[in-house]
C-alpha positions as CSV (number, residue, x, y, z in Angstrom):
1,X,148.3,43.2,56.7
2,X,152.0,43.7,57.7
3,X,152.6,42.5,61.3
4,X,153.2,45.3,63.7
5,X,154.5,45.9,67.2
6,X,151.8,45.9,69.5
7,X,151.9,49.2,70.8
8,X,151.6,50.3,67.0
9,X,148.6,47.9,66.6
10,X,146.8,49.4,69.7
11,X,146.9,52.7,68.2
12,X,146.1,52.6,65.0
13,X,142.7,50.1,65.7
14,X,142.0,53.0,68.2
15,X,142.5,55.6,65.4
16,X,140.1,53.3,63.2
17,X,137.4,53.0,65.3
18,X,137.9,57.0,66.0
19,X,137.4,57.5,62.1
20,X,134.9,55.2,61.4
21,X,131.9,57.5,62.3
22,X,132.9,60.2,60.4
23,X,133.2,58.3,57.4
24,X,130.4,59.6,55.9
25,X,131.0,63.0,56.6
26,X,134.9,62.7,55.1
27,X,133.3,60.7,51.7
28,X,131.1,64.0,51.3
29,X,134.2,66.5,52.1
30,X,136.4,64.2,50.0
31,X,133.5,64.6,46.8
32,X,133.4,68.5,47.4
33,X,136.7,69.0,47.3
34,X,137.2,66.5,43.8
35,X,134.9,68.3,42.3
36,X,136.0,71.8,43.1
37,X,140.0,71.1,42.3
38,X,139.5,68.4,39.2
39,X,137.5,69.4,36.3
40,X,136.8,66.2,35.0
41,X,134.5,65.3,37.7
42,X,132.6,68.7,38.5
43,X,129.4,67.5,37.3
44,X,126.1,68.5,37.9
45,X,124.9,68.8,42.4
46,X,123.3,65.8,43.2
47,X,124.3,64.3,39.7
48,X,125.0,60.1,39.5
49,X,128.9,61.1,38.9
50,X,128.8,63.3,42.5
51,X,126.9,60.1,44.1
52,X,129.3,57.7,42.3
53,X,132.2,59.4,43.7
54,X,130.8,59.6,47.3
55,X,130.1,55.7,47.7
56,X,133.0,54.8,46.0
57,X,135.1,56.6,48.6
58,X,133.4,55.8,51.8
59,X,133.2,52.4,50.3
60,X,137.1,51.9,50.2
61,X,137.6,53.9,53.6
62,X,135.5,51.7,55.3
63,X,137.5,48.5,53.6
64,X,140.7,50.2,54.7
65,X,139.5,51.0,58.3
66,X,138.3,46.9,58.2
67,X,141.7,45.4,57.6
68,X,143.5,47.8,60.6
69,X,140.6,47.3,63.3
70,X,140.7,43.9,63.7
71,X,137.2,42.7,63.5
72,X,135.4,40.7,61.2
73,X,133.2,43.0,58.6
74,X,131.3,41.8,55.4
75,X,133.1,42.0,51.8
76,X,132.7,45.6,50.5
77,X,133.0,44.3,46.9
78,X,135.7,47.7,46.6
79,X,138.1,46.3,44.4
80,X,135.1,45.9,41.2
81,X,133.9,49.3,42.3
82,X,137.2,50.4,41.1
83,X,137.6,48.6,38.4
84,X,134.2,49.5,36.8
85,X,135.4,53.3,37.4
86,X,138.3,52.5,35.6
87,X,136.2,50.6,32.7
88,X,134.2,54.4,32.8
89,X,137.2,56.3,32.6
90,X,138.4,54.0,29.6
91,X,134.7,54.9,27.6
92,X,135.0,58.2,27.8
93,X,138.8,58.5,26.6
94,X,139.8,60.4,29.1
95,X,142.3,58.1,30.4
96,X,142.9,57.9,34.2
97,X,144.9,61.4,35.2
98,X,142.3,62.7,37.0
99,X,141.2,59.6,38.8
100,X,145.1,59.2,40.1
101,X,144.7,63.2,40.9
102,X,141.5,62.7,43.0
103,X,143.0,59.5,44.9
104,X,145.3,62.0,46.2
105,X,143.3,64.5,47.3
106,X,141.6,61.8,49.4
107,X,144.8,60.7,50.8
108,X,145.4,64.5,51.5
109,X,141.8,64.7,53.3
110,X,142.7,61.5,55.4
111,X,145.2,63.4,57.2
112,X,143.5,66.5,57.9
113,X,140.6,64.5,59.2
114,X,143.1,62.4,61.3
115,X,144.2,65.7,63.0
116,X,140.9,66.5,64.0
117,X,139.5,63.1,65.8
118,X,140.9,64.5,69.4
119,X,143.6,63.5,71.3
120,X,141.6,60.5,71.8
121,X,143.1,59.1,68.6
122,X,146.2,60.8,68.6
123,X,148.9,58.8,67.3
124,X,152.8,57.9,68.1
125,X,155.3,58.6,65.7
126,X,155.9,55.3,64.9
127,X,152.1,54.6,64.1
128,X,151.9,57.9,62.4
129,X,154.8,56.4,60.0
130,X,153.1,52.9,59.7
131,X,149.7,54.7,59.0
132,X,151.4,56.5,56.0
133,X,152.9,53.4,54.7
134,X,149.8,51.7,54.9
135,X,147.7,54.4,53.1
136,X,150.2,54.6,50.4
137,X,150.1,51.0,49.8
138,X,146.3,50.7,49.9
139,X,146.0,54.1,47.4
140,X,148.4,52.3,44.7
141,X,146.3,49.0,45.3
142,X,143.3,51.0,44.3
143,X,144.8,52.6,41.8
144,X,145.9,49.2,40.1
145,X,142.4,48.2,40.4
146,X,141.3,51.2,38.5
147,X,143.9,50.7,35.7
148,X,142.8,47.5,35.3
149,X,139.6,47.9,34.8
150,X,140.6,50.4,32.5
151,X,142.3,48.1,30.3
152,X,139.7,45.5,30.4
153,X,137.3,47.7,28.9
154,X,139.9,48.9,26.1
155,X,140.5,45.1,25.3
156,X,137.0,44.7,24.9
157,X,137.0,46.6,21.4
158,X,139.8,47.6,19.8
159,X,140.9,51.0,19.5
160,X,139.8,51.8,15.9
161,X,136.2,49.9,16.4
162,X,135.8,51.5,19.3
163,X,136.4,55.4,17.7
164,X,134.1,54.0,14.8
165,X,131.5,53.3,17.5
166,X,132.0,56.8,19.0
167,X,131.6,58.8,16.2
168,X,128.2,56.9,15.2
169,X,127.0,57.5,18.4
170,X,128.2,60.6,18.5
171,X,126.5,61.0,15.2
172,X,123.2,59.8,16.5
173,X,123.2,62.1,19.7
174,X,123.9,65.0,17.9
175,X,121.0,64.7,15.8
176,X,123.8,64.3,12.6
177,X,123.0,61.0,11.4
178,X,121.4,60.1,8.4
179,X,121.3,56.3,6.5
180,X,124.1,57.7,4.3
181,X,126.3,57.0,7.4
182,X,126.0,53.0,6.3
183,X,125.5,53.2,2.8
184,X,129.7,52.6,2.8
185,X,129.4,49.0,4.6
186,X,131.6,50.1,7.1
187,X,129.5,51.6,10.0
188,X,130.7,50.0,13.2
189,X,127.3,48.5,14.3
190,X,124.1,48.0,12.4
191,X,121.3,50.7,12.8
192,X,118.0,49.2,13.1
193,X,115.0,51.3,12.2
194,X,114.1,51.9,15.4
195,X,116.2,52.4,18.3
196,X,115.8,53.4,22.1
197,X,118.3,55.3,24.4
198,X,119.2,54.0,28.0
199,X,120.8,56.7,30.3
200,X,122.7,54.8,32.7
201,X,123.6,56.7,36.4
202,X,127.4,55.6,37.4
203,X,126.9,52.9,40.1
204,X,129.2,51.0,42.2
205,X,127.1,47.9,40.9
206,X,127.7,49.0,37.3
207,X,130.5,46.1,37.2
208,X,130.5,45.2,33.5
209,X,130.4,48.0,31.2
210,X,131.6,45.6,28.8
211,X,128.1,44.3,28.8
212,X,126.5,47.3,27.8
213,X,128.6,47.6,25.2
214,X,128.0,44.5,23.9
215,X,124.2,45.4,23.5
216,X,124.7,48.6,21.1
217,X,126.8,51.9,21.3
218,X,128.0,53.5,24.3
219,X,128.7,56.8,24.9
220,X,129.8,58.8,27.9
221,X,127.5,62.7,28.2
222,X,128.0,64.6,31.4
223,X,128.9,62.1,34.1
224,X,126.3,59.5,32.5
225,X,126.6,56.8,30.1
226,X,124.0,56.8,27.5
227,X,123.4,53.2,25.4
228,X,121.8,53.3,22.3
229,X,120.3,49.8,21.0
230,X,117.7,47.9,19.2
231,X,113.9,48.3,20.9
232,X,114.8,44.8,22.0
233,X,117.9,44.8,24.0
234,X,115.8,46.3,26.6
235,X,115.4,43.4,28.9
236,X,119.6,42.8,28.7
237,X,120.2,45.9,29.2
238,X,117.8,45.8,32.4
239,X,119.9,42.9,33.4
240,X,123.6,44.9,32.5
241,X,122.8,47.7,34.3
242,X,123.0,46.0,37.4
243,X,120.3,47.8,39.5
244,X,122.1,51.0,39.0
245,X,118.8,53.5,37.8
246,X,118.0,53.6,34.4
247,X,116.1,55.6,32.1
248,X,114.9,54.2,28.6
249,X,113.3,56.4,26.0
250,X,110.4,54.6,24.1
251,X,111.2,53.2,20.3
252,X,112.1,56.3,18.0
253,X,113.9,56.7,14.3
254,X,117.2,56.7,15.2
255,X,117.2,60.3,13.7
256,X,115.4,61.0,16.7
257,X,117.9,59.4,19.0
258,X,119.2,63.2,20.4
259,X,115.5,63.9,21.1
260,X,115.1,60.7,23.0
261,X,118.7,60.8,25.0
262,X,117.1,64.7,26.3
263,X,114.0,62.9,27.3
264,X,115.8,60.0,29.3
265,X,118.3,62.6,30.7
266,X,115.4,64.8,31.6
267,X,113.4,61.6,33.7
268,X,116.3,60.9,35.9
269,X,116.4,64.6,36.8
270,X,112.6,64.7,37.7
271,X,113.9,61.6,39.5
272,X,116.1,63.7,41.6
273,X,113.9,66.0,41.9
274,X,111.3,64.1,43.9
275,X,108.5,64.5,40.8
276,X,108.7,61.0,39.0
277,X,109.2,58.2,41.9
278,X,113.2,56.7,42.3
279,X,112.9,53.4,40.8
280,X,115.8,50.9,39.2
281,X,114.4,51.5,35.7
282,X,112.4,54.2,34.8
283,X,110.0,54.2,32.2
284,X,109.8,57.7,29.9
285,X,107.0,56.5,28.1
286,X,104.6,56.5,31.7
287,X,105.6,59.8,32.6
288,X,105.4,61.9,29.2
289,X,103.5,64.2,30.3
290,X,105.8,65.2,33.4
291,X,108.5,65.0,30.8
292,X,106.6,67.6,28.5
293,X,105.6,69.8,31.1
294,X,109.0,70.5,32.6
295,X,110.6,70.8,28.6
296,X,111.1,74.6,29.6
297,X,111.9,74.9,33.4
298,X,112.5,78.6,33.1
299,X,109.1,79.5,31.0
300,X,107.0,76.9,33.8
301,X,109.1,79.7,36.9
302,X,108.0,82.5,35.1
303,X,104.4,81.0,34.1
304,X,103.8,80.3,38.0
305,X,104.9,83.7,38.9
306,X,102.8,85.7,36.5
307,X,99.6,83.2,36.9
308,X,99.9,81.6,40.5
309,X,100.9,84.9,42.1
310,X,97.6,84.7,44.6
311,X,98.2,81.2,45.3
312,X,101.8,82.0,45.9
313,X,101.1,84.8,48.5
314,X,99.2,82.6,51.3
315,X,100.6,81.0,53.6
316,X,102.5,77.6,53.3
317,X,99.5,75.2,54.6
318,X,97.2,77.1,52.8
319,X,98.9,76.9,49.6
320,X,99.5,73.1,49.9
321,X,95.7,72.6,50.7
322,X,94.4,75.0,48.1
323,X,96.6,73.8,45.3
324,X,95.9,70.6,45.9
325,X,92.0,71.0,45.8
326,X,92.3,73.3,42.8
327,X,94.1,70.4,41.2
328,X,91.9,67.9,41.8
329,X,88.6,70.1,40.4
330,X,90.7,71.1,37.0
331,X,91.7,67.5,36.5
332,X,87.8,66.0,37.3
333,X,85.6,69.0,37.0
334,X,83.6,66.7,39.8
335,X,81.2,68.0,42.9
336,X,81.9,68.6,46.2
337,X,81.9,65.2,47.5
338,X,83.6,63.6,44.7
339,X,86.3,65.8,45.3
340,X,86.8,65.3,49.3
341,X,86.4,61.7,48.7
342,X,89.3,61.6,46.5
343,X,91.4,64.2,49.3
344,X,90.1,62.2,52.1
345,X,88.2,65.5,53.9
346,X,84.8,66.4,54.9
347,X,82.7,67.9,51.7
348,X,82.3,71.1,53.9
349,X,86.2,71.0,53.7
350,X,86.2,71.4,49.7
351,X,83.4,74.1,50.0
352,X,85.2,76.2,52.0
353,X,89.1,76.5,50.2
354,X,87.1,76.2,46.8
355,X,85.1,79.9,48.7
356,X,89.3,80.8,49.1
357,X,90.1,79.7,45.4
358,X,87.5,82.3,44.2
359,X,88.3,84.9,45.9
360,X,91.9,84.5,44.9
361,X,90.9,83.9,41.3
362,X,88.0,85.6,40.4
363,X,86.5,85.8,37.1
364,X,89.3,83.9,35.4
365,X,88.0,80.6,36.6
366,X,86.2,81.3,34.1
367,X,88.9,82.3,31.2
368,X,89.3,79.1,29.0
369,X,92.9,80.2,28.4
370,X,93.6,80.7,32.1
371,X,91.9,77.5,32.6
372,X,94.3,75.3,30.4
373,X,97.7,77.1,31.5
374,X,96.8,76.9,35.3
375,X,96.1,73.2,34.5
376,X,99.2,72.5,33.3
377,X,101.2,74.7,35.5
378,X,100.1,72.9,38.8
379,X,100.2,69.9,37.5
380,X,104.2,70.2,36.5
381,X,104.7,72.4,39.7
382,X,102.2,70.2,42.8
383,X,104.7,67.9,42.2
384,X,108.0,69.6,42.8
385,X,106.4,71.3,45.8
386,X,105.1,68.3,47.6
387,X,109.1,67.1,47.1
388,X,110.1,70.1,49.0
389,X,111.0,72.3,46.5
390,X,110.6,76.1,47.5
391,X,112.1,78.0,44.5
392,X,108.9,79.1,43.5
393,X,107.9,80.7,47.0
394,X,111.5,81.8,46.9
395,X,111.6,83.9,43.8
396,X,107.9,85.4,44.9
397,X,109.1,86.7,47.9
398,X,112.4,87.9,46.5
399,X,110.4,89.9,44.0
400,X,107.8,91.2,45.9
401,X,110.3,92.6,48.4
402,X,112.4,93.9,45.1
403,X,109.4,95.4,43.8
């Protein structure tokens, strides 16, 4: 860091320790207002690219604050987070404008925030000055970072391999490919017989793309970068990713592999949503059913409204303790005890909400039909509710009070 006058010094490491707990807060206003104003990085709420974005940029604030306070902090490690977003950028050929357009709408941020610390922080003209030639100095630094990762990751393969590689990936994903696609001798990588697809969520530890590149195709789909490789690149690929989360589909044809990148995509969103538990890697082939179940989100809504509609009425204890216990009887079909055993209640407990279950449900406990939807139902929708999810509850009471 430049040496400054003293005077200058003592206000700006009062102006970073004025910003520093807000940090947080000004990575999430800085992500909101990337994703509103640049296209490119819109993205799904709560998506990996939305995440990606948010630590990336309280990440480098935080480094910037640490070289202008003066006291000793642990390496942040921001420089590879940039460079691995430039490595991104570089796989999905969409080249670094809108990176270089969202670094400035954080520098625009930085200042607005600045004006609202208090008077506290409030800053001479001749620290305001320094401030703005640090900030441009340290933007252009990440920026270089960014550009080159960037052109590590297009050094890595050569432009025309790496369009072959594209276009056979995009081949697989799109459900297009067929064994003609090699008959030539010139496809970019050799198809096995049976493949698996990785979904990758961007992660500042996601250092080497390169690596995962190295291990079969890579492609970029909405925010996320999708890997498809031999059954037993698994393991490296554990080991590439970094600890960034990761979803694998199980061995398919590789005419399969669009099937398999919508079940990997679907996992990490039953991830987010709180139904199959946030681990590093994350197994589709252990939670197939959850991933069946929630195939149609819409039909499982309109399922729970038409069939759950008693359940949905009481009250939000009651429905928790009911659905629960109803649950637990579909899945086991056991007695009284069994069933509190396995709740941790008094049998008496069970007796009396499986008196309530009846008299919401009446004689079709004893449909067969009713049986197997209801089955099904709770056991896509228990989940989603014990994660907090009130949409269902929601849309009841909407449409009762429409109706």
């Amino acid at each position: 860091m430049t040496v400054l006058p003293p005077d200058v010094t003592s206000d700006l490491t009062t102006w970073a320790r004025a910003f520093r707990p807000v940090v947080e807060q000004f990575a999430a206003e800085v992500t909101t207002h990337v994703r509103s104003e640049i296209p490119a990085y819109a993205g799904p709420d709560g998506g990996g690219r939305q995440q990606a974005v948010e630590k990336a940029v309280a990440a480098a604030t935080h480094q910037f604050l640490d070289t202008i306070d003066g006291l000793p902090h642990r390496p942040r490690h921001v420089d590879q987070q940039f460079q691995a977003i430039g490595q991104r950028e570089a796989l999905a050929a969409g080249g670094l404008a809108a990176f270089h357009a969202a670094l400035r709408v954080a520098a625009g941020r930085a200042w607005s925030v600045t004006k609202a610390l208090g008077p506290e922080a409030e800053l001479t003209a001749a620290a305001r000055g320094h401030l703005a030639d640090l900030l441009t100095a340290y933007v252009e630094h990440l920026a270089h970072q960014a550009e080159r990762g960037e052109a590590a990751a297009r050094q890595i393969s050569g432009a025309d391999v790496r369009q072959a590689r594209a276009r056979l990936a995009d081949h697989l994903l799109s459900g297009q490919y067929s064994a003609e696609h090699e008959t030539d001798g010139s496809s970019p990588w050799s198809v096995p017989d049976e493949i698996i697809v990785a979904v990758v969520e961007p992660d500042d530890r996601l250092a080497d793309l390169g690596a995962l590149h190295r291990s079969g195709l890579v492609a970029v789909r909405d925010q996320q970068i999708v890997v498809i490789a031999a059954p037993e690149a698994r393991t490296e690929l554990e080991r590439d990713a970094s600890g960034a989360r990761v979803a694998f589909s199980w061995p398919v044809a590789p005419t399969e592999a669009a099937a398999a990148h919508r079940w990997a995509t679907r996992a990490l969103e039953l991830v987010r949503r709180g139904v199959i538990d946030d681990t590093a890697v994350v197994d589709c082939l252990q939670h197939r059913t959850q991933l069946w179940l929630h195939a149609e989100p819409l039909l499982r809504q309109r399922m729970c409204q038409d069939l759950l509609k008693p359940l949905l009425a009481e009250t939000p204890n009651s429905r928790e303790i009911l659905s629960e216990t109803l649950l637990v009887w579909l899945e086991t079909r056991d007695s009284a005890p069994a069933i509190a055993a396995q709740l941790g209640v008094h049998p008496q407990t069970v007796r009396y909400r499986w008196k309530r279950i009846n008299e919401l449900f009446g004689e079709s406990l004893h449909d067969s039909e009713f049986i197997v939807q209801i089955t099904m139902l709770l056991k896509a929708s228990v989940p989603l509710w014990k994660a907090g999810d009130q949409s269902d509850f929601e849309r009841f009471r909407d449409e009762q009070e429409a109706s």
